[in-house]
ZAMAR-729091 format. One record per residue: residue number from 1; x, y, z negated of N, C-alpha, C in turn. Coordinates in steps of 0.05 Angstrom, whole numbers, always signed. Last residue first. Layout:
{nr->NUM n.u->X n.v->Y n.w->Z ca.u->X ca.v->Y ca.w->Z c.u->X c.v->Y c.w->Z}
...
end
This chain:
{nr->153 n.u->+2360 n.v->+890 n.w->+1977 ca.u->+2390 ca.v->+883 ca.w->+1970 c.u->+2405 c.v->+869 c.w->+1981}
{nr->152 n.u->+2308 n.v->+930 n.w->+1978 ca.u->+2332 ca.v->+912 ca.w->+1995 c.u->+2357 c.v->+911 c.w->+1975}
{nr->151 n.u->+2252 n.v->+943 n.w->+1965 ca.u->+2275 ca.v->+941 ca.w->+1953 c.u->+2290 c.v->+915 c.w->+1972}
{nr->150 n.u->+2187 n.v->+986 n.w->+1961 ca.u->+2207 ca.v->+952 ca.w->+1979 c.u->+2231 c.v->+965 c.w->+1978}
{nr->149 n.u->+2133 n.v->+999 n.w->+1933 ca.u->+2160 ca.v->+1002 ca.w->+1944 c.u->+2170 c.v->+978 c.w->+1955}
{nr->148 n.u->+2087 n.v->+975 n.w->+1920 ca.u->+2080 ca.v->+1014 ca.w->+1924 c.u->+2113 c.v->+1016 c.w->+1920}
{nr->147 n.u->+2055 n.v->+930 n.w->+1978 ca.u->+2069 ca.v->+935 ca.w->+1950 c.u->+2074 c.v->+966 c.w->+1949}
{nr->146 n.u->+1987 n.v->+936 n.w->+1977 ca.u->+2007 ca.v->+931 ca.w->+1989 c.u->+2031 c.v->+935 c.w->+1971}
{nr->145 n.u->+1933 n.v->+952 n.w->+1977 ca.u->+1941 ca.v->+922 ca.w->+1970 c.u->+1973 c.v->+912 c.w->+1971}
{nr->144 n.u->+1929 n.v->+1005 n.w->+1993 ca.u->+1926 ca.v->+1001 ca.w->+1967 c.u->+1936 c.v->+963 c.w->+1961}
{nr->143 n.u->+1977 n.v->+1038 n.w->+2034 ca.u->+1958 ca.v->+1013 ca.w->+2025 c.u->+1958 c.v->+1004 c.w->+1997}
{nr->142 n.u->+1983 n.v->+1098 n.w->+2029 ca.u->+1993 ca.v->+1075 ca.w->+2018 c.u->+1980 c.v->+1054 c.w->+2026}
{nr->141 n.u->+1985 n.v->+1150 n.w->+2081 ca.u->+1967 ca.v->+1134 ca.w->+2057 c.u->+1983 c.v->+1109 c.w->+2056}
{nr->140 n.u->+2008 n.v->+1170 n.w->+2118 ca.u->+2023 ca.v->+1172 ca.w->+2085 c.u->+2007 c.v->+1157 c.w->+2071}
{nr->139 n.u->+2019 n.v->+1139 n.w->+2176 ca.u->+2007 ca.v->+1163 ca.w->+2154 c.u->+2019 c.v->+1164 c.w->+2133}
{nr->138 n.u->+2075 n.v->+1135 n.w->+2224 ca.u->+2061 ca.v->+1125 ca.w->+2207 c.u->+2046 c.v->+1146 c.w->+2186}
{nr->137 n.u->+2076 n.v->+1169 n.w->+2291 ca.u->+2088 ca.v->+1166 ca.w->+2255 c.u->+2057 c.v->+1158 c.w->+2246}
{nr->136 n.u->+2056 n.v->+1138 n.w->+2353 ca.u->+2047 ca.v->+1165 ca.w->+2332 c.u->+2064 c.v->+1151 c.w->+2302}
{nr->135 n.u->+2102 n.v->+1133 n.w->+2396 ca.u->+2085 ca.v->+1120 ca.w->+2380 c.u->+2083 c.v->+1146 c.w->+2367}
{nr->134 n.u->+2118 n.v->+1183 n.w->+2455 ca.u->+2127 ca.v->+1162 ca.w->+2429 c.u->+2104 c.v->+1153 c.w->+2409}
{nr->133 n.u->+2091 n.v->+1168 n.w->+2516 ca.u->+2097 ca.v->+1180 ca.w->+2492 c.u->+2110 c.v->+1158 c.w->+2473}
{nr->132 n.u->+2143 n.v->+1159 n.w->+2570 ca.u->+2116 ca.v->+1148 ca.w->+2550 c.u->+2118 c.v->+1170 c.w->+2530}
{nr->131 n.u->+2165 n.v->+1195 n.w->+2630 ca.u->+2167 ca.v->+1186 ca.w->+2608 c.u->+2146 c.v->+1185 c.w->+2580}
{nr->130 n.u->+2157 n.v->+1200 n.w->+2686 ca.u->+2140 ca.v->+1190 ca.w->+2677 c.u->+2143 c.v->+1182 c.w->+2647}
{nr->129 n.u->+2198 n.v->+1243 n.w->+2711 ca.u->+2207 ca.v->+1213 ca.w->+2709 c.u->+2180 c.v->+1194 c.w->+2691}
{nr->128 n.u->+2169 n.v->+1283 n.w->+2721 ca.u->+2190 ca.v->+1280 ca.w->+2743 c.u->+2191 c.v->+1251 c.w->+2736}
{nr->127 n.u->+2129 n.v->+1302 n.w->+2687 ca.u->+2118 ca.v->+1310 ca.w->+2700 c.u->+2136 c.v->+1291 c.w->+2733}
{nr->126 n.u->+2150 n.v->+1282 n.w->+2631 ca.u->+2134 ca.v->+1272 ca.w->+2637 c.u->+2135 c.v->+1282 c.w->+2664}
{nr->125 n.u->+2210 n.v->+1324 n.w->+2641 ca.u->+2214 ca.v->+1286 ca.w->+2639 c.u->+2179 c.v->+1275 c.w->+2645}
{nr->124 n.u->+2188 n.v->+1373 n.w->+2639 ca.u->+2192 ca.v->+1358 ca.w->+2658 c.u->+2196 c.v->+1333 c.w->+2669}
{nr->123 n.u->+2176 n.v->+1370 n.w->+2585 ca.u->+2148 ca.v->+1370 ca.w->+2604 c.u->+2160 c.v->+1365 c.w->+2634}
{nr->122 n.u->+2228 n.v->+1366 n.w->+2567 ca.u->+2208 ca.v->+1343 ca.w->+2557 c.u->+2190 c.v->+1352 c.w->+2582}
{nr->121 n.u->+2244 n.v->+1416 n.w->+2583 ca.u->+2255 ca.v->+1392 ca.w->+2589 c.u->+2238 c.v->+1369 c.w->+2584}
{nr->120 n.u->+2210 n.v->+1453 n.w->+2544 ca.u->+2204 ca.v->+1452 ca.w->+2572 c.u->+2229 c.v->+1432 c.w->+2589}
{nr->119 n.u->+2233 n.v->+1431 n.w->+2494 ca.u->+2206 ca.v->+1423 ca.w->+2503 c.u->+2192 c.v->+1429 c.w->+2531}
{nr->118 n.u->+2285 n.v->+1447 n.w->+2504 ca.u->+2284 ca.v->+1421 ca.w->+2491 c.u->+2254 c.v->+1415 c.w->+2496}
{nr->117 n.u->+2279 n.v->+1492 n.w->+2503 ca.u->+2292 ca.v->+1488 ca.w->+2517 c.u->+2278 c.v->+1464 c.w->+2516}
{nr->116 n.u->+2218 n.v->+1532 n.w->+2481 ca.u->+2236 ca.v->+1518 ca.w->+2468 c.u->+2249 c.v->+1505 c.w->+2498}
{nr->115 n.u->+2181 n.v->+1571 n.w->+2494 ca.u->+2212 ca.v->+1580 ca.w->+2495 c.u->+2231 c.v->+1571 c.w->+2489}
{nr->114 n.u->+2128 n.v->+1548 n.w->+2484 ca.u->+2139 ca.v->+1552 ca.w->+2503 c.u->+2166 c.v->+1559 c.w->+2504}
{nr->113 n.u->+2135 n.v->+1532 n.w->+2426 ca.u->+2136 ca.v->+1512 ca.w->+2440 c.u->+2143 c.v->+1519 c.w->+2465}
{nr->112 n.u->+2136 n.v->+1579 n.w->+2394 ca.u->+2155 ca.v->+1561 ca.w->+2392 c.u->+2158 c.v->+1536 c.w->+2414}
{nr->111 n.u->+2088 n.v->+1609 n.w->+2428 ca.u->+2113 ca.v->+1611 ca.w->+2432 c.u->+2136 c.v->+1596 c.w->+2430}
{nr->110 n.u->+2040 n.v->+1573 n.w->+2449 ca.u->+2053 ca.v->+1575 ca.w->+2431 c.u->+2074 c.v->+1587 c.w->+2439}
{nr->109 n.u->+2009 n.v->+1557 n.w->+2497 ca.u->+2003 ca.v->+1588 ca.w->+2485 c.u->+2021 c.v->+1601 c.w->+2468}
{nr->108 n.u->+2018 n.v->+1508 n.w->+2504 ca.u->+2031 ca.v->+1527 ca.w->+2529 c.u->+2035 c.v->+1550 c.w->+2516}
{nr->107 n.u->+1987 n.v->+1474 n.w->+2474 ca.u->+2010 ca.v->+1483 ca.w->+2462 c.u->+2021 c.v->+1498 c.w->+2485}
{nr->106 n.u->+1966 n.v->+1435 n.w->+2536 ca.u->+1965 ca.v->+1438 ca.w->+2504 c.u->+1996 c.v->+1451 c.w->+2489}
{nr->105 n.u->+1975 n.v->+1461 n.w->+2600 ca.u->+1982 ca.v->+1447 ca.w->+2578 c.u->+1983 c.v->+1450 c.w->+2550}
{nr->104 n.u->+1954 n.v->+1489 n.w->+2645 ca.u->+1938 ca.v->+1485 ca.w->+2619 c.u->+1952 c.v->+1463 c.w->+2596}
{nr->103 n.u->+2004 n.v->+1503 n.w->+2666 ca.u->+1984 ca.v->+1523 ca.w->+2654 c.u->+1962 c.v->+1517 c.w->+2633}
{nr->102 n.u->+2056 n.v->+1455 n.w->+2659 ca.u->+2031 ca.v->+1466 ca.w->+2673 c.u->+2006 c.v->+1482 c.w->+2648}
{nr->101 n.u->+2121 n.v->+1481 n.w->+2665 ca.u->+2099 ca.v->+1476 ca.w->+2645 c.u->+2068 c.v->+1479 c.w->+2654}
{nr->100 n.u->+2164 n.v->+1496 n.w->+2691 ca.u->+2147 ca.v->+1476 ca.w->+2697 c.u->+2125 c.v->+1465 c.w->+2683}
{nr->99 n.u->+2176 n.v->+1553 n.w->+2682 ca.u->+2148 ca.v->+1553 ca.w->+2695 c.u->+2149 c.v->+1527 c.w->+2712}
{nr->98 n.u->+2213 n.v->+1540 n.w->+2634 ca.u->+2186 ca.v->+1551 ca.w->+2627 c.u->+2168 c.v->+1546 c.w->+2645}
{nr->97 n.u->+2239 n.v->+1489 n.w->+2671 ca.u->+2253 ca.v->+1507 ca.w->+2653 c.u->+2219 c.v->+1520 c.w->+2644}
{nr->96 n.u->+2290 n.v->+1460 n.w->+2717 ca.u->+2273 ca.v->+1454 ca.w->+2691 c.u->+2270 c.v->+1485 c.w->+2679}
{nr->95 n.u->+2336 n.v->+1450 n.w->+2745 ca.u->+2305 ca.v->+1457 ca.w->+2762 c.u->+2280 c.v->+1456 c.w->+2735}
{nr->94 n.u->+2372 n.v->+1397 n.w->+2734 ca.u->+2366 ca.v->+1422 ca.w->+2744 c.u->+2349 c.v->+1431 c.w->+2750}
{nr->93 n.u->+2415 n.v->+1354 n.w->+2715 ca.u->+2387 ca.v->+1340 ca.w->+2715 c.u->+2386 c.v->+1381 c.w->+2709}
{nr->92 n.u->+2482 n.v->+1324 n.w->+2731 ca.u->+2463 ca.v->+1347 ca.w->+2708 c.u->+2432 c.v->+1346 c.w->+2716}
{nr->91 n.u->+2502 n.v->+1260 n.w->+2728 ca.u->+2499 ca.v->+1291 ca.w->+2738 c.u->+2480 c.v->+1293 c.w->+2722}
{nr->90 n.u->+2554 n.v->+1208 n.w->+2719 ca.u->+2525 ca.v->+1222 ca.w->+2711 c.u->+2529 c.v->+1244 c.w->+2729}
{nr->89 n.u->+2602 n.v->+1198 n.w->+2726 ca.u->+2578 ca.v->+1170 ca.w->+2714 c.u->+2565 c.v->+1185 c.w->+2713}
{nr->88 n.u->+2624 n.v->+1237 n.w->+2680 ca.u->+2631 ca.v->+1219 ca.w->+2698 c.u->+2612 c.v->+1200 c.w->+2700}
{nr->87 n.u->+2627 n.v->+1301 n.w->+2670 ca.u->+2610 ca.v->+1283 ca.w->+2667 c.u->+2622 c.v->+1265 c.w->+2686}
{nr->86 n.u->+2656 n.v->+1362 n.w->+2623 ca.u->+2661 ca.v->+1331 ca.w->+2646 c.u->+2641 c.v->+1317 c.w->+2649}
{nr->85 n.u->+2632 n.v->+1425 n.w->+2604 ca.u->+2624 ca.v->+1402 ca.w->+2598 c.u->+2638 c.v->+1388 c.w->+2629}
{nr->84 n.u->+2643 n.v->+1484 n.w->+2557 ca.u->+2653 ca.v->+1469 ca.w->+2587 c.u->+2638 c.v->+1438 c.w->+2578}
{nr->83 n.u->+2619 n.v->+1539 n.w->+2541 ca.u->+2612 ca.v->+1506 ca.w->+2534 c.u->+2621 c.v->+1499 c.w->+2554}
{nr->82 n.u->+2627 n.v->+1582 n.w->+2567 ca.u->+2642 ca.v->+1579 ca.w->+2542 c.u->+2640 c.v->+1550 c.w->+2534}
{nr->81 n.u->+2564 n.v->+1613 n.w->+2584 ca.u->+2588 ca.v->+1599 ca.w->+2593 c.u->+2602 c.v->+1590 c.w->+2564}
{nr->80 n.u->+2509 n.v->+1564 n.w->+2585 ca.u->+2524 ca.v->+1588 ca.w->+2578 c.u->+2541 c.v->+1587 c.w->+2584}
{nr->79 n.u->+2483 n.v->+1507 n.w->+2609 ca.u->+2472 ca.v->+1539 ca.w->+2606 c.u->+2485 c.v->+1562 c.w->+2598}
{nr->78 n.u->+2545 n.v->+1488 n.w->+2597 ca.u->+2523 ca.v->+1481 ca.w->+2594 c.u->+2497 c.v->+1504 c.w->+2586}
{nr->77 n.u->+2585 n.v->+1494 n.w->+2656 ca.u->+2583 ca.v->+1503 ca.w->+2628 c.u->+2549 c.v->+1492 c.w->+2620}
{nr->76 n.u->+2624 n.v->+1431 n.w->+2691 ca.u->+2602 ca.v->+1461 ca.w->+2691 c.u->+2609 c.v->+1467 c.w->+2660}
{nr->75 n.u->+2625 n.v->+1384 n.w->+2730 ca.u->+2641 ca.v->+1401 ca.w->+2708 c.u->+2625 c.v->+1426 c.w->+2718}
{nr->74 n.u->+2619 n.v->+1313 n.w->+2754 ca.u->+2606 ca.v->+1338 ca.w->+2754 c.u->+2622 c.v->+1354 c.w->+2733}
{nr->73 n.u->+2608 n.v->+1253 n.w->+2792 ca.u->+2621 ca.v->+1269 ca.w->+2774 c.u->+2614 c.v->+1297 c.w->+2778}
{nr->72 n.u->+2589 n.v->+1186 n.w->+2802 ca.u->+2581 ca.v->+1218 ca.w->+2816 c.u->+2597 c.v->+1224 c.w->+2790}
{nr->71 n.u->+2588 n.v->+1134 n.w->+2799 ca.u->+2602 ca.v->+1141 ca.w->+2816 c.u->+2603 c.v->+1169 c.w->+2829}
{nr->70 n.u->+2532 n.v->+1133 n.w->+2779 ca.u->+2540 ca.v->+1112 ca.w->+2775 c.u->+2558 c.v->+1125 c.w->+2799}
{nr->69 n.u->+2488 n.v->+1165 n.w->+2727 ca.u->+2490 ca.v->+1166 ca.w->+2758 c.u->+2520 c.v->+1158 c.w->+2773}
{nr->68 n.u->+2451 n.v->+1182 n.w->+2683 ca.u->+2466 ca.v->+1169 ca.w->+2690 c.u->+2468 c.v->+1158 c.w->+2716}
{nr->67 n.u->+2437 n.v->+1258 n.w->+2673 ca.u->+2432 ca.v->+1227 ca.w->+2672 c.u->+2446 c.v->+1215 c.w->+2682}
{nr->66 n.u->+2430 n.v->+1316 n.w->+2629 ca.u->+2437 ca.v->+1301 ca.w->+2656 c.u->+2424 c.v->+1270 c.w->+2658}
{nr->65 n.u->+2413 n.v->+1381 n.w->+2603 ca.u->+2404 ca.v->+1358 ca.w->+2611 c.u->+2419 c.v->+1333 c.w->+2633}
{nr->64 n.u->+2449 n.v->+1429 n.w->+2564 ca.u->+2441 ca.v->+1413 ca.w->+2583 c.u->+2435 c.v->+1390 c.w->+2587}
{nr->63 n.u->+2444 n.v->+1488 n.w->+2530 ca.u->+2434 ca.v->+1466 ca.w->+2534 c.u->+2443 c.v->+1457 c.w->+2556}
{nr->62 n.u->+2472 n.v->+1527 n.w->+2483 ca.u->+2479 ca.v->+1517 ca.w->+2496 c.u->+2460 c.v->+1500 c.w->+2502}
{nr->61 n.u->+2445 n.v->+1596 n.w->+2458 ca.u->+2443 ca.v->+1574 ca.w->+2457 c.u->+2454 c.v->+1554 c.w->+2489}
{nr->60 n.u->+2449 n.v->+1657 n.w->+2460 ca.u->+2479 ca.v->+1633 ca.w->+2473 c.u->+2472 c.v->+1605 c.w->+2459}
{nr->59 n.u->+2397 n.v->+1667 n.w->+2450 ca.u->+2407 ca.v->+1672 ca.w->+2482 c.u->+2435 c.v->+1666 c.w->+2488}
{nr->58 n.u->+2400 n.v->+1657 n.w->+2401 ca.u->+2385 ca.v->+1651 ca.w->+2425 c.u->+2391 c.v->+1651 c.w->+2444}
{nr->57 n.u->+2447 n.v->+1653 n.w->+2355 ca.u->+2443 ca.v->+1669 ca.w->+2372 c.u->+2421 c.v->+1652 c.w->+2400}
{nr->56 n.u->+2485 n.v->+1637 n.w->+2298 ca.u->+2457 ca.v->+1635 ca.w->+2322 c.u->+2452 c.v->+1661 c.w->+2326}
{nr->55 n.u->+2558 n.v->+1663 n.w->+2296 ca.u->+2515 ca.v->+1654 ca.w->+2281 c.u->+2509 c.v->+1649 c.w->+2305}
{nr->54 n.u->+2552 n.v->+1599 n.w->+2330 ca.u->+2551 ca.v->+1606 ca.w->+2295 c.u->+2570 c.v->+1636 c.w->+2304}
{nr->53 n.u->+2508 n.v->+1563 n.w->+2377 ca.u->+2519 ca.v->+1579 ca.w->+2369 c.u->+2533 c.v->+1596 c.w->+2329}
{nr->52 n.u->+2487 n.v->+1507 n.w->+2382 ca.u->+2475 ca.v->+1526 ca.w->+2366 c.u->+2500 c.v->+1551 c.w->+2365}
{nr->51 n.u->+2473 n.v->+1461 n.w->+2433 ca.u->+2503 ca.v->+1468 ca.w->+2411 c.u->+2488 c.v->+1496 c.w->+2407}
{nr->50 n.u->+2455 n.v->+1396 n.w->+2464 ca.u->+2438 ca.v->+1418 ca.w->+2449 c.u->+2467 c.v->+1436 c.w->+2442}
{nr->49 n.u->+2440 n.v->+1354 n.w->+2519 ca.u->+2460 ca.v->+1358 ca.w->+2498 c.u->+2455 c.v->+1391 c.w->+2493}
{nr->48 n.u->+2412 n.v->+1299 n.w->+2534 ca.u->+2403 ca.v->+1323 ca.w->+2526 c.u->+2429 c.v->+1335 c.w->+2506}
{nr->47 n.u->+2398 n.v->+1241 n.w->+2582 ca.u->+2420 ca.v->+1259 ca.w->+2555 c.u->+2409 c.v->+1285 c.w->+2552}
{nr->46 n.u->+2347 n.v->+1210 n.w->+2603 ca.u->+2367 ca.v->+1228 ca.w->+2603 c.u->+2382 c.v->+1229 c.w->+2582}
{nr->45 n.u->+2330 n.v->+1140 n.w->+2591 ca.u->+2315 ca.v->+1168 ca.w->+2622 c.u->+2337 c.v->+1185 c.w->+2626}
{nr->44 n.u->+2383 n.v->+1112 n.w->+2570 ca.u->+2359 ca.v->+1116 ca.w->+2571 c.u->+2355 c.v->+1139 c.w->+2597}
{nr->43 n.u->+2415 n.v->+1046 n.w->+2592 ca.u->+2415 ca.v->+1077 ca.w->+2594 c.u->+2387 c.v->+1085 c.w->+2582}
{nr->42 n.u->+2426 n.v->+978 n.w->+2600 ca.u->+2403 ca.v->+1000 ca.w->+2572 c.u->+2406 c.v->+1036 c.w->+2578}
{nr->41 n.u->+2500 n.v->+1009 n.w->+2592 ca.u->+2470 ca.v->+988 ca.w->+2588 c.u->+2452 c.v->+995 c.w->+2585}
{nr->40 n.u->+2531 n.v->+1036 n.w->+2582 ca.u->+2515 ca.v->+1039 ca.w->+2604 c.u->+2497 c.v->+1022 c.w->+2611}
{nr->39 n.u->+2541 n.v->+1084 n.w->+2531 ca.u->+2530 ca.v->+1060 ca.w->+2537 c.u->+2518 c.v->+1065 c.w->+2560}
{nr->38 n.u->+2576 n.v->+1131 n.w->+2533 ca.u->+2556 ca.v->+1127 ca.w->+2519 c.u->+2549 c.v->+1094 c.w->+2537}
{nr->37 n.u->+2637 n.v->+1166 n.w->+2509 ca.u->+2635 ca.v->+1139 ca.w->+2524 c.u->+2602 c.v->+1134 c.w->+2519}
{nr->36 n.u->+2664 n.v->+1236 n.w->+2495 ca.u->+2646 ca.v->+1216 ca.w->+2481 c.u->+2635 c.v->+1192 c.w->+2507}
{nr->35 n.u->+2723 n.v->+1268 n.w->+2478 ca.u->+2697 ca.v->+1255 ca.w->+2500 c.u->+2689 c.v->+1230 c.w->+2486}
{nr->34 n.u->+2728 n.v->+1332 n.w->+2458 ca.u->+2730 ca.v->+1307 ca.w->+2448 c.u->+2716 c.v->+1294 c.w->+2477}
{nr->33 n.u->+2755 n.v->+1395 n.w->+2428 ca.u->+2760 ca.v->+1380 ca.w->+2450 c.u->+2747 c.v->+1349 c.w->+2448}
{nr->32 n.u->+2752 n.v->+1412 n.w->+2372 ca.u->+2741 ca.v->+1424 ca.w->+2392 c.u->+2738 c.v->+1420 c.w->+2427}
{nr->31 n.u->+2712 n.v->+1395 n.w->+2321 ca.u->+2730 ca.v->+1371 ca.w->+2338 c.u->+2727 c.v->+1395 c.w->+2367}
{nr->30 n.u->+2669 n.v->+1394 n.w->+2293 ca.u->+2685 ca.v->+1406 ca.w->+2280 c.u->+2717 c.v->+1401 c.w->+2302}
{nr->29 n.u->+2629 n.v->+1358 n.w->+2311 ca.u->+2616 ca.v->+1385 ca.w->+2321 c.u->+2655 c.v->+1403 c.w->+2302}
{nr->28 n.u->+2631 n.v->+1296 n.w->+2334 ca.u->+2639 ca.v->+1314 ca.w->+2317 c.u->+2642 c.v->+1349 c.w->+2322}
{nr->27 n.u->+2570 n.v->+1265 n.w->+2350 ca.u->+2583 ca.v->+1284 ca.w->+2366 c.u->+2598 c.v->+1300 c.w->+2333}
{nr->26 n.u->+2548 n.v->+1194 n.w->+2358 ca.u->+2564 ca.v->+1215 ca.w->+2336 c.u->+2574 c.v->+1237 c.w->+2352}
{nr->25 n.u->+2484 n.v->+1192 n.w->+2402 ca.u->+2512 ca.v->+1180 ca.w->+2392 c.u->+2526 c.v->+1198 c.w->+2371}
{nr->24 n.u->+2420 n.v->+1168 n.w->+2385 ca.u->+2442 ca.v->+1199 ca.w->+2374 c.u->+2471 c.v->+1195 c.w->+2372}
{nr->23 n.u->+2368 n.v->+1163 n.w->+2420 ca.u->+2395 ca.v->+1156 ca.w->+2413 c.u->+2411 c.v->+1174 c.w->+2414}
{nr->22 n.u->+2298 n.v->+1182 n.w->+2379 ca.u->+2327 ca.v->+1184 ca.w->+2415 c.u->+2351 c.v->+1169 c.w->+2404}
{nr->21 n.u->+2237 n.v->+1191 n.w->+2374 ca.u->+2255 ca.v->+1177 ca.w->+2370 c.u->+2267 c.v->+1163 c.w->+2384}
{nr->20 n.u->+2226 n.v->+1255 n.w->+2409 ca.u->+2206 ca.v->+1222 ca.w->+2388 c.u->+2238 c.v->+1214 c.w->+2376}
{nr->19 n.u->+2233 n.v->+1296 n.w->+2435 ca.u->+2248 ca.v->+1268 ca.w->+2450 c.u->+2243 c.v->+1248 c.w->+2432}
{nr->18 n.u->+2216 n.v->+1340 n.w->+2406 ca.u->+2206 ca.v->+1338 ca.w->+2424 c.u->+2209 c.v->+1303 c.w->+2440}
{nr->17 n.u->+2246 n.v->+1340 n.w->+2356 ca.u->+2233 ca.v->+1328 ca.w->+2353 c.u->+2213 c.v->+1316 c.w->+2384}
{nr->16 n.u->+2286 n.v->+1383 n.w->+2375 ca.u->+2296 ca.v->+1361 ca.w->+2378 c.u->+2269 c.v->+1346 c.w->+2378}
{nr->15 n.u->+2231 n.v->+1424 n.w->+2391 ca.u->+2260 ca.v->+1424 ca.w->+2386 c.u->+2267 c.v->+1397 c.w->+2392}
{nr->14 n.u->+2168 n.v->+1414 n.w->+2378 ca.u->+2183 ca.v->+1427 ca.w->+2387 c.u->+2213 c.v->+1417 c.w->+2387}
{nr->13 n.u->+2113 n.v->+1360 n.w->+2398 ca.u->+2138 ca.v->+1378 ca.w->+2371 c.u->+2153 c.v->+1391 c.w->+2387}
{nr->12 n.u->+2075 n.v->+1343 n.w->+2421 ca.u->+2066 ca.v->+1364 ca.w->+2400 c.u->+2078 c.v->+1372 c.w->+2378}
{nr->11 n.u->+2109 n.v->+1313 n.w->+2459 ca.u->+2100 ca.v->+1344 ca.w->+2471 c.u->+2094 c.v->+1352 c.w->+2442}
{nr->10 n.u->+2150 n.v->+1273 n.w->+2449 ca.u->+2127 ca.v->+1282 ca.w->+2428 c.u->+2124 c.v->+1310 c.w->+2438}
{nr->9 n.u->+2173 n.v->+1213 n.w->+2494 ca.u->+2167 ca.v->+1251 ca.w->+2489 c.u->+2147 c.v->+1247 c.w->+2464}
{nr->8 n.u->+2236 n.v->+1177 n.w->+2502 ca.u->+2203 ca.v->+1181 ca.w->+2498 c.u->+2207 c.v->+1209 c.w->+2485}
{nr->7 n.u->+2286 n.v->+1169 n.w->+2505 ca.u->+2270 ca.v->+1145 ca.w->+2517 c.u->+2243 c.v->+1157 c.w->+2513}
{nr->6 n.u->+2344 n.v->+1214 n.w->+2511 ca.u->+2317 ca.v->+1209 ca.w->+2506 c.u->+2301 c.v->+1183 c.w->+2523}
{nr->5 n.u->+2393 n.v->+1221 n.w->+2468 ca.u->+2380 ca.v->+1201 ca.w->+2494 c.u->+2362 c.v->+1192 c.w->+2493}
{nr->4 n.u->+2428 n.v->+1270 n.w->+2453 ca.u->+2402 ca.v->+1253 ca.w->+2451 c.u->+2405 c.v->+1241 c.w->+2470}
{nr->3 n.u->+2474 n.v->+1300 n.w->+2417 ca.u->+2473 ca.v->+1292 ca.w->+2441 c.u->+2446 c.v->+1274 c.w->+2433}
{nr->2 n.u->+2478 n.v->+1371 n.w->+2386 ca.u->+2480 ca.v->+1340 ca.w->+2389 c.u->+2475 c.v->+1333 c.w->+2410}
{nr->1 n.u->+2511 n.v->+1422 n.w->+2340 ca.u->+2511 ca.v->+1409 ca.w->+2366 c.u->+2501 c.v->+1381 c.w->+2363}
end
């Protein structure tokens, strides 16, 4: 199980990687009751909260999307039942799902990509809330002038 807060998309990853680099508050996944307080500063676009079933199982994968929404409350299951979820300060973010994916979108063809939760959420964040991409990862080439480690102490 985790919680993201996504500030930016990487359409050309699947899964978590889809949200670039998110804010990951601590979710203790061994903890069967807990609430978690997220910052209302600074919010990012959404939350994304993911939980894998054990075993995995696809079709009781848990997702939901919400956002921060300042005097609204909400209780549901998160796409399945069995995952109860409170929201205070937020609602769930609905209407997402495979056929918002426009047709010609790069990677549509893919399976991993189309059936991923987490990436037909992302194509909605671009398509609803205008969210940037994330910077492209650095290469692997070294600079040759450069030092070939860096040591903190």
């Amino acid at each position: 199980m985790w919680l993201a807060g996504i500030r930016e998309l990487d359409l050309t990853q699947h899964c978590l990687k889809t949200f670039g680099e998110c804010d990951r508050p601590h979710i203790n996944t061994h903890q069967r009751r807990q609430t978690l307080h997220l910052p209302t500063a600074n919010p990012p676009v959404a939350w994304y909260l993911c939980a894998l079933p054990i075993p995995w199982d696809w079709s009781r994968n848990a997702h939901l999307a919400f956002e921060y929404a300042p005097g609204q409350t909400w209780a549901g299951d998160a796409l399945v039942r069995g995952l109860g979820v409170q929201l205070t300060n937020a609602r769930p973010i609905l209407g997402w799902g495979e056929h918002i994916i426009p047709l010609d979108a790069p990677l549509r063809q893919s399976k991993l990509h189309r059936t991923c939760r987490n990436w037909q959420f992302g194509w909605w964040l671009r398509l609803n809330r205008d969210v940037p991409d994330s910077l492209p990862l650095p290469t692997d080439d070294a600079d040759e002038n450069g030092p070939e480690q860096l040591t903190l102490a």
